[in-house]
N, C-alpha and C positions, 0 to 999 in steps of 0.2 A: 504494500500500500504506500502510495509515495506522502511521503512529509508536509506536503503542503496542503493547507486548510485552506474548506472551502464555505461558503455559506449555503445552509439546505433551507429552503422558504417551503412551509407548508400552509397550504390555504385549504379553504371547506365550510361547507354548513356549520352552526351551531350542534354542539351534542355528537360530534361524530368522532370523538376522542381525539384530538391533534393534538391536544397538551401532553395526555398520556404515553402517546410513541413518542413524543418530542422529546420530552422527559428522558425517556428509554433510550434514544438514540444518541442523545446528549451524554448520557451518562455512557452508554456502549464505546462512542466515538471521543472522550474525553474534551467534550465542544461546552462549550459556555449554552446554557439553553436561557432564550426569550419569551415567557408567554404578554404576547401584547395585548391580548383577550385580557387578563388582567389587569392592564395600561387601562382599559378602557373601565374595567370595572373598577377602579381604584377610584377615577372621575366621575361616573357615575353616585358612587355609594358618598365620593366628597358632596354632590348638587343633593343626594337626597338629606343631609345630614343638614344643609345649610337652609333645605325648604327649597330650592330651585322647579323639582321634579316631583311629579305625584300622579297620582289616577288619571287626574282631570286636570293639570297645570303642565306645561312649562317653561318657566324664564328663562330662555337661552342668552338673553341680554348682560345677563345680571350672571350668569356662568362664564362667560366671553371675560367679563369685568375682572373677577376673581383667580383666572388661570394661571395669571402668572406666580399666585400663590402657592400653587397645587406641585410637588414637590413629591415622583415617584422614583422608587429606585426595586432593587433587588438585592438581598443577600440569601446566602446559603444559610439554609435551616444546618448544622453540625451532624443532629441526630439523623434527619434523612437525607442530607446531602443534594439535597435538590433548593432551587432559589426560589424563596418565596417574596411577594409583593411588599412594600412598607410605602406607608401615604402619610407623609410629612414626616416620617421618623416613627409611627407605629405600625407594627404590624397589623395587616387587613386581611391577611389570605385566608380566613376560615368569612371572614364577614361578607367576604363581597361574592361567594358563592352562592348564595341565598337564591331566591326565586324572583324575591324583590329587585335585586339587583339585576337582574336576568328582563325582567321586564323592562328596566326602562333602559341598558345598556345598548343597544340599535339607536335608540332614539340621540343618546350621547354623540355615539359612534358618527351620526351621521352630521355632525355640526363642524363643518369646514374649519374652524379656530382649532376645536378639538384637535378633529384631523392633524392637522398641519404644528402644530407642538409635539403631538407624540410621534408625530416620522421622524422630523428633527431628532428627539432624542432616540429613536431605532437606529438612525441614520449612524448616530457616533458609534453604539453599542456594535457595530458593521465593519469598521474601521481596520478591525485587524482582522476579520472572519474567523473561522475556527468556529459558529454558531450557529447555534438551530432554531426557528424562530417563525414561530406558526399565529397567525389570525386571518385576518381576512383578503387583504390587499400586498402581502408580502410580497409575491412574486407580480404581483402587476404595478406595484406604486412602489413601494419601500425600496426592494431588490431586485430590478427586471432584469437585472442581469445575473442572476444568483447561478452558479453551476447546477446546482439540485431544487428544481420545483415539484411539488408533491399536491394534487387538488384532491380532498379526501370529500366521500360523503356519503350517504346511507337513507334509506327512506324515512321521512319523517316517523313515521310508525315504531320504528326500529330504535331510533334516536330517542324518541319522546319515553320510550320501557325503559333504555337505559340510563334515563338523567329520571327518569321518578326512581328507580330503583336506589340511585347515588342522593337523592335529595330525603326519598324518605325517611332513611334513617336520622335526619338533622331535624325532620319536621315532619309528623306520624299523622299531622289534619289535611297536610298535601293530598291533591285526588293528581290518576294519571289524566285525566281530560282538560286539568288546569296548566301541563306539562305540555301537552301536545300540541293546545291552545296556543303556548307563550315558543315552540318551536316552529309550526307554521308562521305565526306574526313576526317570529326575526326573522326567518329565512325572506318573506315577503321585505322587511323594511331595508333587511340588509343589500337585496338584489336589484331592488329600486331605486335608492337613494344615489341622489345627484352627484358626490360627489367620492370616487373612489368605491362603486358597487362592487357587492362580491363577483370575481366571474372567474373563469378557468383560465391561466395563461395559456398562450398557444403551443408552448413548449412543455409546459405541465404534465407530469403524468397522473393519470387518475386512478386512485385506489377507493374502487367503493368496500364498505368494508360490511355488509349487510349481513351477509354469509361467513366471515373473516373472525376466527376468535384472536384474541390482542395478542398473544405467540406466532402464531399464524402473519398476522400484518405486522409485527415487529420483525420477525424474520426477511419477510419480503423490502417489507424498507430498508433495514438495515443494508442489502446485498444490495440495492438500488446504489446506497450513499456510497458504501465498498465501491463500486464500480464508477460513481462520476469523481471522487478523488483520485481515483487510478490513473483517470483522463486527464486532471489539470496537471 
């Protein structure tokens, strides 16, 4: 395997596991791993906290106003050795997995100011490569020149079982029809929205993982990444 790093972009629906191999291959491949899905939910969970964002509101004015406050980084958990989110200096990475946060994080996602702060800071986290780094727009905006693009996804159905199964244990009054609900409505907002929609790069390979147990599509990816390092 030759020495030099490379950056591997993984894009895909909501719920279709990309943090989980990211994770895996991060740690297989000894790469610095980015979850940017987190980037967003950190901003997110900051608007609901401040009152910005709710059922029935949002002030995107007044979240525009505040961003330059908003202060996200990464460090390594010691005990699992994987990097978890901190939002001004506390850690968030069990809070902003929530369902709440799940609900209004598209709507986030899709606010041009937003946007355009957190490529900025992907942009430096890129700098030396050696990173793995999955959400929505990586291989089409962030990194469109990344050696390794990965577009993952799975039928709503499939996705919405497997994020109630992962949420009910945190929250046992969750229904799956409230999961399936909030996985339909991002795919929709996320695919729509003006500016940076989710879409498949042209060079992208697609791993649907419908049928795929996480050995199974960790295997596969990994011999994907094996193989585009060998090339640079």
């Amino acid at each position: 395997m030759s020495d030099k790093k490379i950056i591997i972009a993984i894009d895909g629906h909501s719920s279709t596991g990309k943090s989980t191999v990211a994770k895996q291959l991060a740690k297989a491949l000894q790469y610095i791993y980015v979850d940017t899905g987190a980037m967003y939910r950190a901003v997110t969970l900051y608007a609901m906290r401040k009152g910005f964002i709710g059922a029935d509101h949002f002030e995107e004015d007044k979240l525009e106003e505040v961003l330059p406050e908003i202060n996200i980084r990464f460090e390594v958990n010691p005990k699992t050795g994987i990097a978890e989110v901190l939002l001004n200096g506390e850690n968030v990475e069990h809070e902003i997995r929530t369902l709440d946060v799940s609900k209004h994080v598209s709507k986030i996602a899709a606010v041009s100011q937003v946007r355009k702060k957190l490529v900025e800071q992907q942009h430096q986290m890129g700098v030396e490569k050696g990173i793995v780094m999955d959400g929505r727009d990586i291989g089409t905006v962030v990194f469109p020149k990344a050696e390794l693009k990965l577009f993952m996804t799975a039928t709503a159905k499939d996705r919405a079982e497997r994020r109630f199964l992962e949420l009910k244990v945190r929250d046992e009054n969750i229904t799956y029809e409230d999961v399936l609900k909030n996985v339909v409505n991002r795919d929709h907002i996320d695919s729509t929205r003006k500016d940076s929609p989710l879409r498949q790069a042209g060079d992208a390979i697609k791993i649907d993982n419908s049928n795929l147990t996480l050995q199974e599509q960790f295997e596969q990816i990994l011999q994907l990444a094996k193989t585009a390092i060998a090339r640079a």
